[in-house]
Steps between C-alpha positions, in 0.01 A plus 500: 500500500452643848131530647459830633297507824204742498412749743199334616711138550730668708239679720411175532776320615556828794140413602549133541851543676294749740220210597739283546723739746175534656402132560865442612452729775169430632665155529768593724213698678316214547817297642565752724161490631522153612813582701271679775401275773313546827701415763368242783388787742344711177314173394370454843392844569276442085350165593408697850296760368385278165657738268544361141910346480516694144372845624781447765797435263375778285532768743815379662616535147388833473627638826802304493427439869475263760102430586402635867129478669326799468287545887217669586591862630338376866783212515811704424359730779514231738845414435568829520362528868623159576888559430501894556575582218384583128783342305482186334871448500472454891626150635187423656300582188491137359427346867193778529393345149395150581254623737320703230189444284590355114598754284258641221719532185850457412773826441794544368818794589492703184711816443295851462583564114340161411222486670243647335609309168484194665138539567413622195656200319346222715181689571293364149601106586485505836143707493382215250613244729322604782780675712553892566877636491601860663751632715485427821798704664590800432830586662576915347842325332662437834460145465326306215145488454247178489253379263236222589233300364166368664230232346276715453270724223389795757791737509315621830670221685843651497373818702371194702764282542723834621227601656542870345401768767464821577458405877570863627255653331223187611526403130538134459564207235126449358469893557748577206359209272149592538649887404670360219237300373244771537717724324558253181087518490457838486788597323606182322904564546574156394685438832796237470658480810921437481608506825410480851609498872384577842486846474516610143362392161510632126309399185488556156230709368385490141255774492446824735183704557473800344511690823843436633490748791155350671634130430824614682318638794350146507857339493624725771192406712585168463888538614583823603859456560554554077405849528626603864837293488505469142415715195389767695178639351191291340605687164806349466389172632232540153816613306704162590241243502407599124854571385574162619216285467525371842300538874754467773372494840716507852441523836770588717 
């Protein structure tokens, strides 16, 4: 006599095919993972700045990159002066390198579209681990971007390390955190900042005042350039940063 097989039973059976589908490929995930290796120069440039080997291989996984230093705004400007010229392709670029303080974090060449999902996906372990990830390059698509990462809990210190200015209007680095951080007080924005250079920065912001057209005033106090060179009035500078959830500041 045949035994039927129930519904349940075969429910079953789907459910433990699934887990084991799943276990199979979080093994092969796992082997691939230990394929990624730093390379002599990468290794170097880890033990250099004391950065943890595993928080290294995990974001050259993620970015699928080769690990660079990350300098301090002030010694890319010096190379800069030194060989003419702000390119880092130049020949002389390298040569103008050895002469230069140690670097302050590590980056890696990411393209635009996955940038911002990078950092999203290593910004819970890396946070835990005592490291801060955000893009440090933003290139407008012309060439790929860069995101970094620096030992450190203060997100402040990547307006510090790129030594974030507004220069022409006699606004400065500590100028712009001190306005930030007065701003989370009184307004408690929940400021998480996501990327960074010399002269620009933007940051997530999880909660808005009320009065969007006095706290825009206050943005375009702070940078100017949004509103003259940019949005073009403080209304729709309120508009954007609340339909998007994000403060972008430039200075041209």
């Amino acid at each position: 006599m045949k035994r039927i097989i129930s519904i349940p039973e075969i429910e079953w059976r789907y459910a433990m095919a699934f887990v084991l589908l799943i276990v199979l490929l979080l093994g092969v995930s796992i082997f691939m993972d230990t394929n990624t290796v730093l390379t002599s120069e990468e290794d170097e440039l880890v033990q250099s700045l004391e950065f943890s080997e595993d928080v290294a291989l995990l974001f050259k996984r993620k970015t699928k990159s080769t690990l660079e230093p990350l300098y301090p705004y002030s010694s890319l400007q010096r190379i800069a002066q030194q060989i003419n010229s702000p390119q880092e392709s130049h020949p002389l670029f390298e040569d103008a390198l050895k002469n230069n303080p140690v670097p302050r974090g590590i980056s890696a060449v990411v393209d635009q579209k996955h940038v911002q999902s990078i950092i999203e996906g290593l910004r819970p372990t890396l946070s835990a681990s005592g490291y801060t990830v955000f893009q440090s390059e933003s290139n407008f698509g012309f060439v790929p971007d860069a995101v970094g990462i620096i030992k450190t809990h203060d997100q402040y210190d990547i307006l510090r390390i790129h030594e974030t200015n507004g220069a022409n209007y006699d606004i400065f680095t500590e100028d712009i955190i001190r306005v930030l951080q007065e701003w989370e007080l009184r307004y408690n924005l929940g400021i998480l900042i996501r990327g960074a250079d010399y002269d620009w920065f933007e940051a997530d912001i999880e909660r808005f005042p009320e009065d969007m057209i006095s706290f825009a005033r206050n943005v375009e106090s702070l940078c100017p350039d949004v509103v003259d060179q940019g949005v073009g009035s403080i209304g729709a500078l309120a508009q954007a940063m609340e339909r998007d959830g994000i403060l972008y500041c430039w200075w041209d």
